[in-house]
N, CA, C and O atoms as a GROMACS GRO file, in nm:
protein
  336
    1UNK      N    1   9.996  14.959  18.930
    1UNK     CA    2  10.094  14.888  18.849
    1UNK      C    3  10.164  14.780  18.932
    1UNK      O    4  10.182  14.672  18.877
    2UNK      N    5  10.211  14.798  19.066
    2UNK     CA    6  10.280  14.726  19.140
    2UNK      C    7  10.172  14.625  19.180
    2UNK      O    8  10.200  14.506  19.179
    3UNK      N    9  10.022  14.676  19.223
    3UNK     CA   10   9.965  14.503  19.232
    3UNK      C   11   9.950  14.425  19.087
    3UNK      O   12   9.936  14.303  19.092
    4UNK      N   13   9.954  14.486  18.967
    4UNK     CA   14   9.969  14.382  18.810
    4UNK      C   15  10.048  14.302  18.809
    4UNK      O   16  10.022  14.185  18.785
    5UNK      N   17  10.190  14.356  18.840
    5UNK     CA   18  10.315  14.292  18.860
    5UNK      C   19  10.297  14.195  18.929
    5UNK      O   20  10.296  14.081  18.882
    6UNK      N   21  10.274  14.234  19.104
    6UNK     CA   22  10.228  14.117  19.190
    6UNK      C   23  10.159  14.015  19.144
    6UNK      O   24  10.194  13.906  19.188
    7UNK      N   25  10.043  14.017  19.047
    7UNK     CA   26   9.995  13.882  19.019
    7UNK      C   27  10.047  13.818  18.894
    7UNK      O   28  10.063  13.696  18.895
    8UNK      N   29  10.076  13.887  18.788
    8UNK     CA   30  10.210  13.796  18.728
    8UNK      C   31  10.305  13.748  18.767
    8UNK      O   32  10.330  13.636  18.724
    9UNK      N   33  10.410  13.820  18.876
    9UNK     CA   34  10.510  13.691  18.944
    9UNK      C   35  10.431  13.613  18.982
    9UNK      O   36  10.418  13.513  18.910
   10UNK      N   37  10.348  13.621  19.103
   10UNK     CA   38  10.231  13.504  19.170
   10UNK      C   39  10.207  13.411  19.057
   10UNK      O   40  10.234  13.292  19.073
   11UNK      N   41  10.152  13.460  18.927
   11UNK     CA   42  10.131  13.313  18.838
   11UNK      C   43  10.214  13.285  18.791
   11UNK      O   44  10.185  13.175  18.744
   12UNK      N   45  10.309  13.307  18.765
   12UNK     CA   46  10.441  13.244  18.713
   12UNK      C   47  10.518  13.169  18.794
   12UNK      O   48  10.577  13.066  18.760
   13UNK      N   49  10.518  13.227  18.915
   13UNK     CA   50  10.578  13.112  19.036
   13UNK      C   51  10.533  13.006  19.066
   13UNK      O   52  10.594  12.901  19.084
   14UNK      N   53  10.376  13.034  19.079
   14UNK     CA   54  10.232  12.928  19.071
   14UNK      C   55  10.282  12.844  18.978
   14UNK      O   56  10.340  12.737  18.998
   15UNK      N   57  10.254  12.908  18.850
   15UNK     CA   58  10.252  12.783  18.719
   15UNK      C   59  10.468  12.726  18.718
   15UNK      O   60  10.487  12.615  18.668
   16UNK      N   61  10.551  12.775  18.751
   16UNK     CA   62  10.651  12.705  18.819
   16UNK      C   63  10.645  12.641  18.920
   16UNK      O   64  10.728  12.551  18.909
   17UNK      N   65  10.583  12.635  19.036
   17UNK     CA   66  10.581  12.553  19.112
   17UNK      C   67  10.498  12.445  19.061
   17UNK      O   68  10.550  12.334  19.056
   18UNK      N   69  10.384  12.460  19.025
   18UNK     CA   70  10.287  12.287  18.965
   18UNK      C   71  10.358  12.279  18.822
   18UNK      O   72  10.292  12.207  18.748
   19UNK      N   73  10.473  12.330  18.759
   19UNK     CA   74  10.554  12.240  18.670
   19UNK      C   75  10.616  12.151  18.783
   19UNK      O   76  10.592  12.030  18.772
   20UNK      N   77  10.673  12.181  18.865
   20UNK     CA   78  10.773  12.087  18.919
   20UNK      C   79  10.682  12.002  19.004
   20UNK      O   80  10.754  11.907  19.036
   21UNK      N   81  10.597  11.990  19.044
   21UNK     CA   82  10.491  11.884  19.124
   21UNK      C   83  10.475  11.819  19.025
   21UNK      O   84  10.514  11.703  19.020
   22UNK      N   85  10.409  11.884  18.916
   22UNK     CA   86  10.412  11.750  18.774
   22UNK      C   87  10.512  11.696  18.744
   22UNK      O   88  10.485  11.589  18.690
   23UNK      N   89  10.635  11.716  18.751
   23UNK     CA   90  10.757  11.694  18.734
   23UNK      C   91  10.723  11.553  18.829
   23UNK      O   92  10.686  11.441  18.794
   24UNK      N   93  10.751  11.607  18.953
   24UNK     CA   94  10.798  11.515  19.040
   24UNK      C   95  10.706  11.379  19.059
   24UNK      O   96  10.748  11.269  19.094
   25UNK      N   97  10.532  11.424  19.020
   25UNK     CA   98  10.455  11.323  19.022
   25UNK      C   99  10.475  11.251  18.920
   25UNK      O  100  10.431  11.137  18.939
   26UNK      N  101  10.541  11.272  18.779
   26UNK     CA  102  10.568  11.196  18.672
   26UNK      C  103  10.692  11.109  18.723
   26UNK      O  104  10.725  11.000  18.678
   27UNK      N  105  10.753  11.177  18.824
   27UNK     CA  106  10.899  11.067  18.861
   27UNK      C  107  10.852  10.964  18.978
   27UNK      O  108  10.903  10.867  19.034
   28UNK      N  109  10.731  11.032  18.985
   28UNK     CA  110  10.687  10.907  19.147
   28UNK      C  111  10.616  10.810  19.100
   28UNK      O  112  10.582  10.720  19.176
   29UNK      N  113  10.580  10.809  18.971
   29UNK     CA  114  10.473  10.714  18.916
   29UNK      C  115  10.484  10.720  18.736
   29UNK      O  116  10.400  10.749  18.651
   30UNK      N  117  10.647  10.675  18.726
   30UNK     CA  118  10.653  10.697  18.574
   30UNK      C  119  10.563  10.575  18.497
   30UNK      O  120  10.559  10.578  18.374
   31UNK      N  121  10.492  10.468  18.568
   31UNK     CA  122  10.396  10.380  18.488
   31UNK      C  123  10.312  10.441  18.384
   31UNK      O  124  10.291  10.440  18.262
   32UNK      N  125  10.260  10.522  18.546
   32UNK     CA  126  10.157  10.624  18.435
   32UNK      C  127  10.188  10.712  18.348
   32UNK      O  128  10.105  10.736  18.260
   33UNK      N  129  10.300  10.776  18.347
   33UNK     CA  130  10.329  10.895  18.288
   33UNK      C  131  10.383  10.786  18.162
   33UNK      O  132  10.409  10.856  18.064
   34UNK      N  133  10.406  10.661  18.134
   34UNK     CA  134  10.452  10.628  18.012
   34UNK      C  135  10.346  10.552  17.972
   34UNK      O  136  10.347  10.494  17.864
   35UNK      N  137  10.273  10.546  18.033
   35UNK     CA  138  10.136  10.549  17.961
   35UNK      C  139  10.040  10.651  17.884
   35UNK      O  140   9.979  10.630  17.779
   36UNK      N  141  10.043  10.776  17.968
   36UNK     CA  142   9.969  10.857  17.948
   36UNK      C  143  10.071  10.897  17.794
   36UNK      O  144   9.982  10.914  17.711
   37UNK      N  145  10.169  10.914  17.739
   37UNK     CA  146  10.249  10.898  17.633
   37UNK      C  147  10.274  10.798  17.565
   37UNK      O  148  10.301  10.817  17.446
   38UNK      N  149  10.272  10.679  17.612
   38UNK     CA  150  10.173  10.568  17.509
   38UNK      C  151  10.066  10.615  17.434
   38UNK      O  152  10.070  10.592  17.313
   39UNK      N  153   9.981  10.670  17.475
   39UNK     CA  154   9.790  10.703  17.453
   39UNK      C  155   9.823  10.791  17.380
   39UNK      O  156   9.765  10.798  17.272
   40UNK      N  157   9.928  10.892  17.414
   40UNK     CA  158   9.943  11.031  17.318
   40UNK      C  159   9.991  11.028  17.167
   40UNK      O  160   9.967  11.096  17.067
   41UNK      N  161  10.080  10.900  17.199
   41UNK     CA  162  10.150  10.864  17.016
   41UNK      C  163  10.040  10.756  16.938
   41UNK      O  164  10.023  10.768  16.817
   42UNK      N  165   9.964  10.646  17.022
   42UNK     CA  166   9.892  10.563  16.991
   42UNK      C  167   9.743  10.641  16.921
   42UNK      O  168   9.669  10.591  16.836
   43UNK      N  169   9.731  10.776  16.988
   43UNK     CA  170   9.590  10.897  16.930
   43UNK      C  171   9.639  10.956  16.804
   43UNK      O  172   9.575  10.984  16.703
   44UNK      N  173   9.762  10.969  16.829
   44UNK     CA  174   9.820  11.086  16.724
   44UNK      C  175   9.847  10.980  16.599
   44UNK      O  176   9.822  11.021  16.485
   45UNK      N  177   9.893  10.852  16.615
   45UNK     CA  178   9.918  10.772  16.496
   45UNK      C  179   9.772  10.741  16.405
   45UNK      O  180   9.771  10.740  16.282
   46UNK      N  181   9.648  10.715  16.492
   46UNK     CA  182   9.503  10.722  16.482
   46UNK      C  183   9.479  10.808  16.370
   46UNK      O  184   9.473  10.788  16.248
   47UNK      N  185   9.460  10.956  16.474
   47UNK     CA  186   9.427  11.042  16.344
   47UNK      C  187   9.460  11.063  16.247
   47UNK      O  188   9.378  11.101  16.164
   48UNK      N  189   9.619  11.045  16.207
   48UNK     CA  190   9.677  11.077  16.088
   48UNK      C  191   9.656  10.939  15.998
   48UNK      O  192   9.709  10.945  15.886
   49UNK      N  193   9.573  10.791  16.038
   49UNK     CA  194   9.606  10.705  15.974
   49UNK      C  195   9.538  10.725  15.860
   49UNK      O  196   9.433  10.786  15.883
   50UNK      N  197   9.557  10.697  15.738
   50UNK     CA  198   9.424  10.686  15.614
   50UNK      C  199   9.300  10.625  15.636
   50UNK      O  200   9.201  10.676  15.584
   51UNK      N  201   9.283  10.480  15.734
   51UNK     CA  202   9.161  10.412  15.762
   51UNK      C  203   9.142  10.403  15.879
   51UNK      O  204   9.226  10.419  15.968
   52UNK      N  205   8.976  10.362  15.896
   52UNK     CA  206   8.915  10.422  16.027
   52UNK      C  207   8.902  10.255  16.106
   52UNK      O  208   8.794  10.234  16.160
   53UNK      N  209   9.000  10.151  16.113
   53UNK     CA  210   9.054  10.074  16.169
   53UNK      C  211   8.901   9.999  16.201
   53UNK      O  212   8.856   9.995  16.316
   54UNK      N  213   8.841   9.952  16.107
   54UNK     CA  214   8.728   9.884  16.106
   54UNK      C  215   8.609   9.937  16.128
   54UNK      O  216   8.507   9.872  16.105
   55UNK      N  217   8.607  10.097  16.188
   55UNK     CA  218   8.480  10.157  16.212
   55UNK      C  219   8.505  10.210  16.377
   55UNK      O  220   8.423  10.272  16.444
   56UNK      N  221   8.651  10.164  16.420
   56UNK     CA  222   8.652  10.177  16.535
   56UNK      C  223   8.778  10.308  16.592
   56UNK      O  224   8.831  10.306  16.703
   57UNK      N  225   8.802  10.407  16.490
   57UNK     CA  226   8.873  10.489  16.510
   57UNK      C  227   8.846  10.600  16.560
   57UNK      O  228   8.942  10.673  16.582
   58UNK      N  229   8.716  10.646  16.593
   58UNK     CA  230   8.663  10.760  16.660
   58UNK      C  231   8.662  10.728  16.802
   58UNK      O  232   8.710  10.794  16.893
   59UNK      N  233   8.578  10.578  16.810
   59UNK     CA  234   8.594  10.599  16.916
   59UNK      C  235   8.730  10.542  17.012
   59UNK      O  236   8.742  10.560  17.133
   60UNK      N  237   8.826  10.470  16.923
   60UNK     CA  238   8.962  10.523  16.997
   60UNK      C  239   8.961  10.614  17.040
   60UNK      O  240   8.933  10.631  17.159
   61UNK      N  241   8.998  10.719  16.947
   61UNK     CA  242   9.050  10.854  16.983
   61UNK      C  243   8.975  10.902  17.073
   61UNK      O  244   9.033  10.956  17.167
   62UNK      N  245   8.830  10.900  17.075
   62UNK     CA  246   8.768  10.951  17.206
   62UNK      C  247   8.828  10.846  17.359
   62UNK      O  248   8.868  10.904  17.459
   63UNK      N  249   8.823  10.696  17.351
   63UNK     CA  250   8.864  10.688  17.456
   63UNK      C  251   9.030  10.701  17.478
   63UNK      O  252   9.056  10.677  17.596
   64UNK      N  253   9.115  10.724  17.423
   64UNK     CA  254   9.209  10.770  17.454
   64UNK      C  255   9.239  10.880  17.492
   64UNK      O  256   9.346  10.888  17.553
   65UNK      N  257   9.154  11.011  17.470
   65UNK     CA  258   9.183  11.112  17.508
   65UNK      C  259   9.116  11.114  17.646
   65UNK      O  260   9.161  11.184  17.738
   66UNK      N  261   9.003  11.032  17.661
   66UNK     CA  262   8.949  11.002  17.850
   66UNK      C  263   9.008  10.961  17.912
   66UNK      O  264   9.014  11.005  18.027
   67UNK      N  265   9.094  10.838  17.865
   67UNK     CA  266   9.217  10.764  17.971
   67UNK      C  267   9.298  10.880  17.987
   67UNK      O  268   9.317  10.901  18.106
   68UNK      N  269   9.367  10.984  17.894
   68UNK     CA  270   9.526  11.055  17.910
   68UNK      C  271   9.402  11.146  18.017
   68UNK      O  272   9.447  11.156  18.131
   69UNK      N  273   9.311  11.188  18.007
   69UNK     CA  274   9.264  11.267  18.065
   69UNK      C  275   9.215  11.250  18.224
   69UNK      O  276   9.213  11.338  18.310
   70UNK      N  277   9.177  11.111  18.234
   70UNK     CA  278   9.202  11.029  18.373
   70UNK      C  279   9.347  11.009  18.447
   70UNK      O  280   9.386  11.052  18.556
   71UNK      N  281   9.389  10.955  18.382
   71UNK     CA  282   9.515  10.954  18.404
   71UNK      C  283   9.608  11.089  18.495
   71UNK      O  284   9.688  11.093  18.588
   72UNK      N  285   9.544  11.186  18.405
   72UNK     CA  286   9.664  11.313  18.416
   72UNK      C  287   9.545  11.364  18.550
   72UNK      O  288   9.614  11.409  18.642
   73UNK      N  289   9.441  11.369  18.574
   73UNK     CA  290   9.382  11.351  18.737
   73UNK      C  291   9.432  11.314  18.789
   73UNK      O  292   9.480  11.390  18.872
   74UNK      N  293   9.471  11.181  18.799
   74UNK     CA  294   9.503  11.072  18.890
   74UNK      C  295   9.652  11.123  18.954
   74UNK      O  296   9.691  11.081  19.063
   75UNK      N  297   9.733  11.220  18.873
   75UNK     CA  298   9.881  11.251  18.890
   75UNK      C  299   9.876  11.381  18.982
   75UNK      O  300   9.950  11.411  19.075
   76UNK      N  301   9.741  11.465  18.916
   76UNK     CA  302   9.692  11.590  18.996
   76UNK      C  303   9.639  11.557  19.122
   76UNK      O  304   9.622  11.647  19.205
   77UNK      N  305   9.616  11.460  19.144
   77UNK     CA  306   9.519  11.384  19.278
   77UNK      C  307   9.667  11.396  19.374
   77UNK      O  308   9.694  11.476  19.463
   78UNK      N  309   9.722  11.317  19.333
   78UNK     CA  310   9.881  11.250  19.408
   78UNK      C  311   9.933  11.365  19.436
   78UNK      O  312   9.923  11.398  19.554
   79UNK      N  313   9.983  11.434  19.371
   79UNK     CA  314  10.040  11.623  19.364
   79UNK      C  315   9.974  11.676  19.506
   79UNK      O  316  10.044  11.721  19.597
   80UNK      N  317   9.875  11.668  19.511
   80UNK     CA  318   9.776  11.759  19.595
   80UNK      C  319   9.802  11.643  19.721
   80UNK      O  320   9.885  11.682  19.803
   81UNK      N  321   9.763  11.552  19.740
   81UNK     CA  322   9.796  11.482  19.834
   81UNK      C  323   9.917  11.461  19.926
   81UNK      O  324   9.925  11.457  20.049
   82UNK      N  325  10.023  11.446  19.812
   82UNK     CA  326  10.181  11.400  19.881
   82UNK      C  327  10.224  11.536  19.889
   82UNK      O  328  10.341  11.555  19.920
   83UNK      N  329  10.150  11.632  19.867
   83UNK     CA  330  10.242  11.827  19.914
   83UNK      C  331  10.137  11.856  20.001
   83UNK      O  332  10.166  11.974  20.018
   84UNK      N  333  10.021  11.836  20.083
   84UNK     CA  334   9.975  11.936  20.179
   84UNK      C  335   9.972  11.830  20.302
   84UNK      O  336   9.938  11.866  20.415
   0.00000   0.00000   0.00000
């Protein structure tokens, strides 16, 4: 029981500590991070629109979800870099 415990604090501290690296990499490079939330309202306005914006609404949404998805690497890259 006491090693179960042990690895739930461990991931909870874990997944608290890389909140706050994401934290902090969103404050070291808010370009991106108001981008990557650009892409998120600009996808989400997409799908819910009635028309498929000339034929070209799929593949918005697909490349927008590759950029937020590049993007949010690029922040995990920095994280890992500027802490070890």
């Amino acid at each position: 029981m006491k090693f179960f415990m042990g690895l739930v604090l461990g991931a909870a501290l874990s997944c608290g500590a890389f909140s706050l690296l994401a934290q902090n990499e969103r404050e070291m490079h808010p370009r991106i991070a108001k981008a990557i939330e650009a892409l998120r309202d600009a996808k989400a306005y997409m799908e819910h629109a009635p028309h498929d914006f000339g034929g070209h609404k799929a593949d918005a949404i697909r490349a927008s979800d590759e950029a937020i998805h590049q993007l949010g690497l690029a922040l995990k890259y920095r994280a890992h870099e500027d802490h070890h």
